[in-house]
C-alpha positions, -999 to +999 in steps of 0.1 A: +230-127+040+203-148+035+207-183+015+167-189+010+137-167+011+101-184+006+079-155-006+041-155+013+028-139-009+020-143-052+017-126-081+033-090-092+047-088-058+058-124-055+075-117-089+090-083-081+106-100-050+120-131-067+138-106-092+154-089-062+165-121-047+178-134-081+202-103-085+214-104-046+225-143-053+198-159-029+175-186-040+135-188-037+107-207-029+072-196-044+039-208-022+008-207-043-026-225-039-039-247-061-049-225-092-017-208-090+001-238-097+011-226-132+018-194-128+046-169-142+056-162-104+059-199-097+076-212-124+103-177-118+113-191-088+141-216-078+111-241-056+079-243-056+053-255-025+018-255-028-003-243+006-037-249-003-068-243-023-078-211-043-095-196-005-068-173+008-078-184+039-068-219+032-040-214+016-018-178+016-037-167+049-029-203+068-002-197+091+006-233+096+007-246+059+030-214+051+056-223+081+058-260+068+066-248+034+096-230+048+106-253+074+102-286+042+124-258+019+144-250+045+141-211+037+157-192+067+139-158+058+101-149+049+094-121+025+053-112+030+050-088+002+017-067+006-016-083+017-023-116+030+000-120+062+022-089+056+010-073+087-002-102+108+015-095+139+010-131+152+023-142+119+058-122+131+062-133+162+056-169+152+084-163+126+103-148+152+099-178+177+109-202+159+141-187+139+127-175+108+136-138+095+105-121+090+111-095+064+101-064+082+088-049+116+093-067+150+056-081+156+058-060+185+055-023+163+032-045+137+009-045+168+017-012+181+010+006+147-017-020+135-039-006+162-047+027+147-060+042+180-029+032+200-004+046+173-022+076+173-021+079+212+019+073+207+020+103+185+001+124+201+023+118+233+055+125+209+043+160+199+034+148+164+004+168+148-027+139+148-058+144+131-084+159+154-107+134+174-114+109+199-080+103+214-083+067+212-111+038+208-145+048+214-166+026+239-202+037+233-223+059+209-225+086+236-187+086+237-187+091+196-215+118+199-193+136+225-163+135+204-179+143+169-194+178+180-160+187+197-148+187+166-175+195+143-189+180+116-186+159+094-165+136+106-154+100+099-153+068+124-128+042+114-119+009+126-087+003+149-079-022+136-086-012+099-070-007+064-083-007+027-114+014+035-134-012+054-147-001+083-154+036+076-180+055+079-183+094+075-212+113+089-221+145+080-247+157+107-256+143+146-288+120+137-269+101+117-241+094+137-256+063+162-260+038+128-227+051+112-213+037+149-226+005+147-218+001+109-186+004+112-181-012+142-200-042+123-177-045+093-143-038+118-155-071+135-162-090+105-132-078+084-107-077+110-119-097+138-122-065+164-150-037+168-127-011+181-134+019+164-122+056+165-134+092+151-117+118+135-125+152+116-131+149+078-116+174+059-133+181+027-107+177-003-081+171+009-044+155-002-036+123+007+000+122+011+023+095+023+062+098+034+088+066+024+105+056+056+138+028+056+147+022+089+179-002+097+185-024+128+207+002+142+179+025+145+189+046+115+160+059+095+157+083+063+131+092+041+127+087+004+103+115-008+063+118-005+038+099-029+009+119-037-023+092-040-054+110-037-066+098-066-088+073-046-122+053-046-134+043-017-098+044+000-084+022-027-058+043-045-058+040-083-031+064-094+002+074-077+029+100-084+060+116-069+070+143-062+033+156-054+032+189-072+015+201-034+043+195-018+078+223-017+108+215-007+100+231+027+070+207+032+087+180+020+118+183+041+096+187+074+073+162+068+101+137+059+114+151+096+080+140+112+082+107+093+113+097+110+102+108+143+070+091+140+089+058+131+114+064+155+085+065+183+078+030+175+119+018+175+106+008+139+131-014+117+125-022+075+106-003+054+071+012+060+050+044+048+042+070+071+005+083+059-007+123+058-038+141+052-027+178+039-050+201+038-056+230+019-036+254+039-001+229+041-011+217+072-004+184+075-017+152+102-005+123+107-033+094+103-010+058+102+023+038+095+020+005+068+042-019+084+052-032+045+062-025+015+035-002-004+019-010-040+027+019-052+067+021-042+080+015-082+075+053-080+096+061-050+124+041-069+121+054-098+129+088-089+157+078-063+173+049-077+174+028-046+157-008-047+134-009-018+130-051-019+166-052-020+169-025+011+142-045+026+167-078+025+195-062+033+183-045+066+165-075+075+201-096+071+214-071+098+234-050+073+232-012+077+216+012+053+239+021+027+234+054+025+228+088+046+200+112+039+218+139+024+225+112-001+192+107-014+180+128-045+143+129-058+153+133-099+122+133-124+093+129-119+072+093-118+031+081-120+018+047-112-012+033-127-028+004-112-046-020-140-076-039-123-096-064-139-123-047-133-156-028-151-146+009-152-176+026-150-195+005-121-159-009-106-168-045-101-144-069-105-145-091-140-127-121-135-117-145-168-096-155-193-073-129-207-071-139-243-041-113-252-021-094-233+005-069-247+021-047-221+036-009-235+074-005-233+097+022-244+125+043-226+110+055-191+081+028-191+079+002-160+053-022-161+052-048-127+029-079-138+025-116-132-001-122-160+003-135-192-018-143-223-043-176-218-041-170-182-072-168-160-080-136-136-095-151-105-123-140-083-102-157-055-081-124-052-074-093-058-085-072-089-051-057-097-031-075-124-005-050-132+012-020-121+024+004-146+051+034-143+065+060-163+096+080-151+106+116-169+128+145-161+093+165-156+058+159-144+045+172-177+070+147-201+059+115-171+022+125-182+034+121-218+050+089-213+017+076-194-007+086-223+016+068-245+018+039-225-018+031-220-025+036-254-001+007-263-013-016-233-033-044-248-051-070-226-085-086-245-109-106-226-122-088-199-126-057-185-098-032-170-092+002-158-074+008-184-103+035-205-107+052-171-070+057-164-066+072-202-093+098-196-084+110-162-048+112-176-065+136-207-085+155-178-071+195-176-074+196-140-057+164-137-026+173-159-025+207-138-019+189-103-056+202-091-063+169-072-077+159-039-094+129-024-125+140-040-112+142-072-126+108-087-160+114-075-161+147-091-146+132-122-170+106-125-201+127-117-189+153-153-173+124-172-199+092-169-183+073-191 
């Protein structure tokens, strides 16, 4: 086992992972830049180096700076969390070069699955139902064209190299297919630093769904459940929850199979999601791996019991999974609400001072945070400043526990998502299961505020 891990990451996740680490007897070095010195993350963990200035580029992004930390600390292991360097594939193979566990995938499948038209040629090779399109990057406009009316309209282009919702662009008839091309391939080179881009069909409402995968370094893989999270702006999730109440046990046990066939086509090792689009008819395609640990996985745990930071460790350290499929049970049911400092009506981020801030509790209630009272939400990063989870023996009792919940959560000072969360989780169609993709924008369009 591992003596030291240094943690590339900060915040919730940072926190989440020094808790793990505490319990499994290994000790822990926090990076943070320079306004993170103070924070409840940093001062949890056993050492503390700071990597730079509040720029993530300069500081949790910068490969360098974040090697010298653990080389000065003498970790052996790097946890990346989500985000940041989690699925830089250089960033792996670095680690890997010079001795250093990396906490997850060989940078090898990072770069296999990171390429979303290359994974999807893999699959597609293995027999594993794809969405319909382009079979792999497109070269010109005439090449997208082609491909968009094979499959009819509309459809969506997406960048290769992609994630988050950047670099998408659906088009819903011919003429405006040329600008929704260049568009994307624009903000694929910007964000990600390559204009590869790809096209598939858009299905109109459907489910996102995505499959728990925990693969050890002998090659043996399970699956932990689904996760339901098409409630969605944008392609940034807001609300999780497993089981989906789309998906029967004969869905769920043959998508778990394609999963683990779909990882297994990548020799992958760690944990990782394996992402579905399910349409209305069950049908279900396969659109891309996470090579990390998700935002949302609280929920998988709750319902199974099994730590995934701690499974995570373990594998990494070379020890085997401890446990067989057949000995993994989904019990309850579990919802995830992610709290952004954010305006919830015109979703911009409100960074500032948050003056109070009481999180719920109660039997059943999880909440996953970093902040504190008199601590300062900064425009430096990421909007989400808490995760919180409620875990029942049914979906109607976890919907319960969620009301409750976000009544009791206090934070004063700025703005959160906390008003929108409370009336989608008061919506009849929402407390019925009737969700799709679409289901925000349809929300927001009846309920303005």
């Amino acid at each position: 086992m591992f003596k030291k891990i240094l943690i590339a990451n900060r915040g919730e996740i940072a926190l989440r992972i020094i808790r793990a680490c505490r319990e499994l007897g290994i000790r822990t070095v926090a990076i943070h830049s320079d306004i993170d010195a103070t924070s409840l993350y940093v001062r949890a963990a056993d050492e503390r180096v700071c990597v730079g200035p509040a720029d993530a580029s300069l500081s949790y992004r910068n490969i360098p700076n974040v090697l010298s930390a653990a080389e000065v600390t003498g970790a052996d292991a790097i946890h990346p969390g989500y985000g940041f360097l989690a699925e830089n594939a250089h960033f792996a193979e670095v680690c890997e070069s010079i001795g250093i566990k990396f906490i997850g995938p060989s940078s090898e499948t990072i770069s296999l699955l990171g390429d979303k038209s290359k994974a999807k040629e893999l699959m597609i090779k293995k027999g594993i139902p794809t969405m319909p399109g382009s079979p792999g990057e497109l070269k010109s406009e005439a090449e997208a064209l082609e491909a968009a009316k094979k499959v009819g309209f509309p459809v969506i282009i997406k960048a290769s190299a992609g994630g988050g919702g950047r670099g998408m662009r659906v088009v819903n008839k011919e003429d405006e297919l040329v600008r929704a091309f260049q568009s994307a391939q624009a903000e694929a080179k910007s964000t990600f630093g390559h204009d590869g881009v790809y096209l598939e069909k858009f299905f109109i409402e459907p489910r996102h769904i995505e499959v728990q995968i925990l693969a050890d370094e002998k090659g043996r893989v399970v699956y932990l459940g689904e996760r339901d999270c098409s409630i969605q702006r944008r392609y940034q999730k807001l609300i999780e929850e497993t089981p989906s109440p789309a998906v029967d046990e004969r869905l769920r046990r043959e998508i778990g199979r394609v999963a683990v066939e779909a990882v297994r086509a990548a020799h992958y090792r760690n944990a990782g999601t394996v992402e579905f689009l399910v349409d209305k008819d069950h049908n279900f395609y396969f659109m891309e791996v996470n090579t990390r640990i998700q935002v949302k996985h609280p929920v998988t745990e709750m319902v199974t019991g099994i730590d995934l930071i701690k499974e995570q460790i373990r594998v990494a350290a070379g020890l085997p999974l401890a446990f067989r499929q057949q000995d993994i049970e989904i019990a309850g049911h579990s919802f995830e609400c992610r709290i952004n400092a954010e305006d919830p009506e015109k979703f911009t981020p409100c960074p500032g001072l948050v003056k109070k801030f009481q999180p719920p509790g109660g039997f059943g209630v999880r909440v996953d945070s970093a902040m504190e009272a008199d601590t300062i939400v900064s425009p430096n990063y990421d909007s989400m400043i808490a995760k919180l989870i409620t875990h029942a023996r049914t979906r109607e009792e976890s919907l319960a526990r969620m009301r409750r919940a976000l009544d009791e959560f206090v934070i004063e000072g700025i703005k959160t998502t906390i008003p929108l969360h409370r009336r989608i989780f008061n919506d009849a169609e929402f407390q019925k299961g009737r969700v799709s993709t679409g289901f925000l924008e349809r929300f927001l369009a009846v309920n303005p505020s």
